[in-house]
TIMI-263481 format. One line per 2 residues: number of its first residue (from 1); for each residue x negated, y negated, z negated of C-alpha. Coordinates in Angstrom, 1 decimal. Each point is the difference from the previous one (the first is absolute). Example, Ala and Ser with C-alpha at 12.3 -4.5 7.8 and 13.67 -1.06 7.14 Angstrom:
REM TIMI-263481
1	-12.3,4.5,-7.8 ~ -1.4,-3.4,0.7;
This chain:
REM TIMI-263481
1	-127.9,-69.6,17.6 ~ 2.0,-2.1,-2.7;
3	3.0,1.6,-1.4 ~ 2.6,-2.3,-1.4;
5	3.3,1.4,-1.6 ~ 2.9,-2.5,0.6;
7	2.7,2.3,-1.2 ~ 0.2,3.4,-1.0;
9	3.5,0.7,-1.6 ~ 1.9,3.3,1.5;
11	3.5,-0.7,0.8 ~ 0.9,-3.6,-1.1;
13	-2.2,-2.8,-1.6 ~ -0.6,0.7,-3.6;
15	-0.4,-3.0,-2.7 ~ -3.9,-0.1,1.0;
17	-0.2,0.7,3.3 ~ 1.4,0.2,3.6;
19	0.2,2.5,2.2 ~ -2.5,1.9,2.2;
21	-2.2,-2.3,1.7 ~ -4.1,0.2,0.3;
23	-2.1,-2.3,1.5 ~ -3.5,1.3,1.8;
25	-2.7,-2.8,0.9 ~ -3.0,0.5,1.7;
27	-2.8,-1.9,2.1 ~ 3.0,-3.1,-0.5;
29	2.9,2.4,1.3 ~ 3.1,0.5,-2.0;
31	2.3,3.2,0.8 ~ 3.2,0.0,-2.2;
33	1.3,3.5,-0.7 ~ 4.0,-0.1,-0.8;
35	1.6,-3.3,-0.8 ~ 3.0,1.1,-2.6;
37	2.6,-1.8,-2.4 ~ -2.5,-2.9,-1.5;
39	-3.2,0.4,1.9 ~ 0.3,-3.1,1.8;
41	-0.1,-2.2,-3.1 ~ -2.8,2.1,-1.3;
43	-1.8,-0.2,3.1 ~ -0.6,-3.2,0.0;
45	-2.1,-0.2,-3.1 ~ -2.8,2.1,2.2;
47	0.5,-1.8,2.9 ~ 1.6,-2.5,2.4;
49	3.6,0.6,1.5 ~ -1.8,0.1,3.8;
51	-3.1,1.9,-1.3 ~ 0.8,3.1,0.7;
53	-1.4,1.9,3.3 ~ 2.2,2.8,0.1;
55	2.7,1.9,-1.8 ~ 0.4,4.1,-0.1;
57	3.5,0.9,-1.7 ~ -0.2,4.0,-1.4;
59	4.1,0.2,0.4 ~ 3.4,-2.0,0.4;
61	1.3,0.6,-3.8 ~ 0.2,-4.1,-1.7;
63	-2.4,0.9,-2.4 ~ -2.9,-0.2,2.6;
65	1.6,-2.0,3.1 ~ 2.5,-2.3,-1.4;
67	-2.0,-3.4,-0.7 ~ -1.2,0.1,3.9;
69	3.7,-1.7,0.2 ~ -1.4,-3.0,-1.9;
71	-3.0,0.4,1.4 ~ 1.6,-0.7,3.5;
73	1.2,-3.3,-1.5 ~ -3.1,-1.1,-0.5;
75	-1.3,0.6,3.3 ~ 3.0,-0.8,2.1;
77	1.3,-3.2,-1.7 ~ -3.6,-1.8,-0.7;
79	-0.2,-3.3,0.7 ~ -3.4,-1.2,-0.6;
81	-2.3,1.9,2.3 ~ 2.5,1.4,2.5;
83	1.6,3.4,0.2 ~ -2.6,2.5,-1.2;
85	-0.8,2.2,3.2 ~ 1.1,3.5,-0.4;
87	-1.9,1.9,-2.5 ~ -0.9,4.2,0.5;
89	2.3,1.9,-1.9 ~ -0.3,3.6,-0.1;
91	3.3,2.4,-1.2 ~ 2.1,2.9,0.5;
93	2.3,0.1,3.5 ~ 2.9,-2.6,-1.2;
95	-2.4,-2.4,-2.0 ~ 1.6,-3.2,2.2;
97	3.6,1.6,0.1 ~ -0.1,0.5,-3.7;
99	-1.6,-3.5,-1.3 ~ 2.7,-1.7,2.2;
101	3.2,1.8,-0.9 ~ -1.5,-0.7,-4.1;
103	-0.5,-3.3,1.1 ~ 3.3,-0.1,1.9;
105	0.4,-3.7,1.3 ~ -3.3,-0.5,2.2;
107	0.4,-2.9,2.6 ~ 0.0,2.7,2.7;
109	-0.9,4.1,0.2 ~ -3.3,-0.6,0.8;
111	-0.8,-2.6,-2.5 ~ -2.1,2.2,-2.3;
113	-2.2,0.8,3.1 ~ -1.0,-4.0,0.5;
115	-2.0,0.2,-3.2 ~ -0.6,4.1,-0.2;
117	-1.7,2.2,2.4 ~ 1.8,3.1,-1.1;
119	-2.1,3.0,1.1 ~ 0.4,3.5,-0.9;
121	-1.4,2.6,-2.0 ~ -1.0,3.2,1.0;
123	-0.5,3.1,-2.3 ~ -3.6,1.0,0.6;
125	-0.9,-3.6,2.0 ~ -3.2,-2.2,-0.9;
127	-0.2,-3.5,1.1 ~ -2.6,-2.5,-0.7;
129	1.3,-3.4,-1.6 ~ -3.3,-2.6,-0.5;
131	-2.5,2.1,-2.0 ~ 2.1,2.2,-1.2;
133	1.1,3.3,1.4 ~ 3.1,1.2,-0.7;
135	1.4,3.5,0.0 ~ 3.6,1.4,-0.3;
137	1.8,2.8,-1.3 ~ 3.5,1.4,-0.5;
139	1.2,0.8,-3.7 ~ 3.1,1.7,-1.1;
141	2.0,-2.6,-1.3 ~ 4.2,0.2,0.7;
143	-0.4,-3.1,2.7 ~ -3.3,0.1,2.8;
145	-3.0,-1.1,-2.3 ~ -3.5,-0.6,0.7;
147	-3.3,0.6,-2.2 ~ -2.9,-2.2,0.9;
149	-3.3,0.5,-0.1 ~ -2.7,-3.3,0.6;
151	-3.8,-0.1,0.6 ~ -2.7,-2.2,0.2;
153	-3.7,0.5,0.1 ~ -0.1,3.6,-1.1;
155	3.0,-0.5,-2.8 ~ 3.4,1.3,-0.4;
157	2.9,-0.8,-1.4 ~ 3.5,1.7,-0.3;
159	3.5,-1.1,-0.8 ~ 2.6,2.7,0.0;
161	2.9,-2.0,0.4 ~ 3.0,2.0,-1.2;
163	0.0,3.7,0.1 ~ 0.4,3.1,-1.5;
165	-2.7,2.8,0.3 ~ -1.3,0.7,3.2;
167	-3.2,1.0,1.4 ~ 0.2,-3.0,2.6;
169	-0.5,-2.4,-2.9 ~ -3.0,2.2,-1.6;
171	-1.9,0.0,3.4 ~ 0.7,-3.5,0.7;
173	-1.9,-0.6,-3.6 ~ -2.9,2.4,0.5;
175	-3.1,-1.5,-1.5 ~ 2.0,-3.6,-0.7;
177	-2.6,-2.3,-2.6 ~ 3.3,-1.4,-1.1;
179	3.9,2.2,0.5 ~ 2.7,-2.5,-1.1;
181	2.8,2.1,-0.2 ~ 3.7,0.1,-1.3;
183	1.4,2.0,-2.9 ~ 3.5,-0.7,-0.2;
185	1.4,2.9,-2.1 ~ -1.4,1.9,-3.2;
187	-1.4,3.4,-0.1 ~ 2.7,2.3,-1.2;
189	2.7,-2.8,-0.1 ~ 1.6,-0.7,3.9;
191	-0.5,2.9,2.4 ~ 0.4,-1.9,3.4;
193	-3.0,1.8,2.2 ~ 0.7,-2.3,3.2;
195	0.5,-2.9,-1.3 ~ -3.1,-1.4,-2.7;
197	-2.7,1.9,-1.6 ~ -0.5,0.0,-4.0;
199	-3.0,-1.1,-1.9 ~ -1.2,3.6,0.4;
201	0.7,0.3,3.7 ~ -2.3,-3.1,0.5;
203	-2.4,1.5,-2.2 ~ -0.4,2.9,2.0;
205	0.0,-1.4,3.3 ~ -2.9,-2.8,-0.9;
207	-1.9,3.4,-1.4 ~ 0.7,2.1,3.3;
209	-0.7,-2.9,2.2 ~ -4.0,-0.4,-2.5;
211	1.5,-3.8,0.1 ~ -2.6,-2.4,-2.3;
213	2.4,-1.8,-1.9 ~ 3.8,0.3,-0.3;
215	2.4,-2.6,-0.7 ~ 3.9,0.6,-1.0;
217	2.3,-2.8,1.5 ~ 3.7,0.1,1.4;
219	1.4,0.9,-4.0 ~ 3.2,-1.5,-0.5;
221	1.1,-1.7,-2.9 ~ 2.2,2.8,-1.6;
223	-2.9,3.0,0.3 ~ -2.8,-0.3,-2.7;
225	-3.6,-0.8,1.6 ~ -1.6,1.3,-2.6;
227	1.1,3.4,-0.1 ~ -0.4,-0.2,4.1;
229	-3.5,-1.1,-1.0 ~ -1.1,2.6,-2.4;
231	1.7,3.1,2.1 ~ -2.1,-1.6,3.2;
233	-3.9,0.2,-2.3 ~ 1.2,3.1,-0.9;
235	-0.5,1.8,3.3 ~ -2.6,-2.9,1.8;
237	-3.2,0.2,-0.8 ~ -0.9,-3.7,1.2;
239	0.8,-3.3,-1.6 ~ 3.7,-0.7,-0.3;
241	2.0,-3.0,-0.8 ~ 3.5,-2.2,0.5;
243	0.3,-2.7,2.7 ~ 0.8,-2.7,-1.6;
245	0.9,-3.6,1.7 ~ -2.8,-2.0,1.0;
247	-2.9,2.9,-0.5 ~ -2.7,-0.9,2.7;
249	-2.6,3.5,0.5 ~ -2.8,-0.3,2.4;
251	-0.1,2.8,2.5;
C-alpha cells in the first residue's frame, strides 16, 4: 500500500496545509479517507478529479467531510465525459442528510445520491473494497466517529480518526506497520478526555497497540507539534514523526 497525506490540519486549514484527508493506493486502487476544508484542491495534485474508487469519511465535523460538497460539483455538473456514475462512499448514519443540508441548494433531495453511493458504517464491520480490506471501529469522539483500519497482502495500516482514549482505537491498531493518529491537544495543557488525545495519549496507544511506526497528524494550527511530538517519543518506543502535506510512506 501507498500512503499519500493530502491534508492533515486539526480543526481548520493552517497556512501549509488543509484538513484531514489521506489517500491509500494499491494494485491501481485509490481509497480516499476524509475529504475536509481544502482537500479537494490538494487532491488533485496526487490524482485525477474522477480517479478515486471510493471514499470512507471517519465523522460529519467540516474539517473531514466538508470538501465532498465541491466534490459533488465535480461529479454532478461535468460536462465532458457525462455525469460520473455514483461513486462508494462509506460514513456515519446521516452522511447524505448532512452533505446536503451543508450543501443546501442541491437540484433535488436526492441529488447527492446520483453521483454517491452513500453506504454506512458499522462499528466492528469489515468490507472488502478492490484489494484492500477494510475494517471499522467506533471511537469516542462528541459526534459518531469511525477509526479505520486497511490491509493488503499481510500489511496494516491504521488511522484513528478523531478520538480521545479508548481501547476501541488501541485494538483496532494492534500490530499496525504504520498508526497515523491525531494529537490535537498537549499533554498537561487541555484536559478534554472524549474529545482528542494529546501527543502523550497517541504515544501510549501506538506502544499498547506494538504499532511499527507512529505518525502525529490532525494538530491544528494554534497547538505546537513539536511539543505533541516530543511528549509522543517519550512514551513510543517505535519511530515517530509529523504528517506533513504531500508525505508519501510505502506500507
Amino acid at each position: 500500500m501507498k500512503l499519500t497525506v493530502v491534508g492533515c490540519s486539526g480543526s481548520f486549514p493552517s497556512a501549509d496545509s488543509a484538513c484531514s484527508s489521506y489517500l491509500i493506493e494499491a494494485e491501481g486502487y485509490r481509497l480516499l479517507l476524509d475529504m475536509g476544508n481544502g482537500a479537494l484542491g490538494e487532491l488533485q495534485k496526487y490524482c485525477g478529479l474522477y480517479d478515486i474508487d471510493a471514499i470512507a469519511i471517519s465523522h460529519l465535523h467540516p474539517d473531514h467531510c466538508i470538501d465532498m460538497c465541491g466534490y459533488f460539483v465535480a461529479r454532478y455538473y461535468r460536462h465532458e465525459g457525462g455525469r460520473c456514475d455514483p461513486l462508494p462512499v462509506y460514513g456515519p448514519p446521516g452522511t447524505e442528510r448532512r452533505l446536503t443540508t451543508a450543501y443546501a441548494d442541491t437540484p433535488t433531495e436526492k441529488s447527492m445520491s446520483e453521483v454517491f453511493d452513500f453506504r454506512t458504517l458499522t462499528p466492528g464491520g469489515v468490507f472488502g473494497l478492490g484489494p484492500l480490506t477494510v475494517h471499522t471501529q467506533r471511537v469516542t469522539h462528541p459526534v459518531e466517529t469511525f477509526a479505520f483500519r486497511v490491509e493488503h497482502e499481510g500489511r496494516a495500516f491504521c488511522y484513528s480518526g478523531d478520538s480521545g482514549r479508548c481501547e476501541a482505537l488501541a485494538g483496532l491498531a494492534s500490530g499496525a506497520d504504520l498508526f497515523l493518529c491525531e494529537a490535537s491537544f498537549t499533554h498537561g495543557k487541555e484536559d478534554a478526555p472524549d474529545v482528542h488525545l494529546t501527543g502523550r495519549d497517541a504515544g501510549e496507544c501506538a506502544q499498547a497497540a506494538k504499532a511499527g511506526r507512529l505518525v502525529l497528524t490532525h494538530i491544528p494550527p494554534w497547538t505546537d507539534a513539536q511539543v505533541n511530538l516530543t511528549d509522543a517519543k517519550s512514551v513510543f518506543g517505535g519511530p515517530v514523526e509529523l504528517a506533513r502535506p504531500g508525505a508519501v510512506y510505502e506500507i
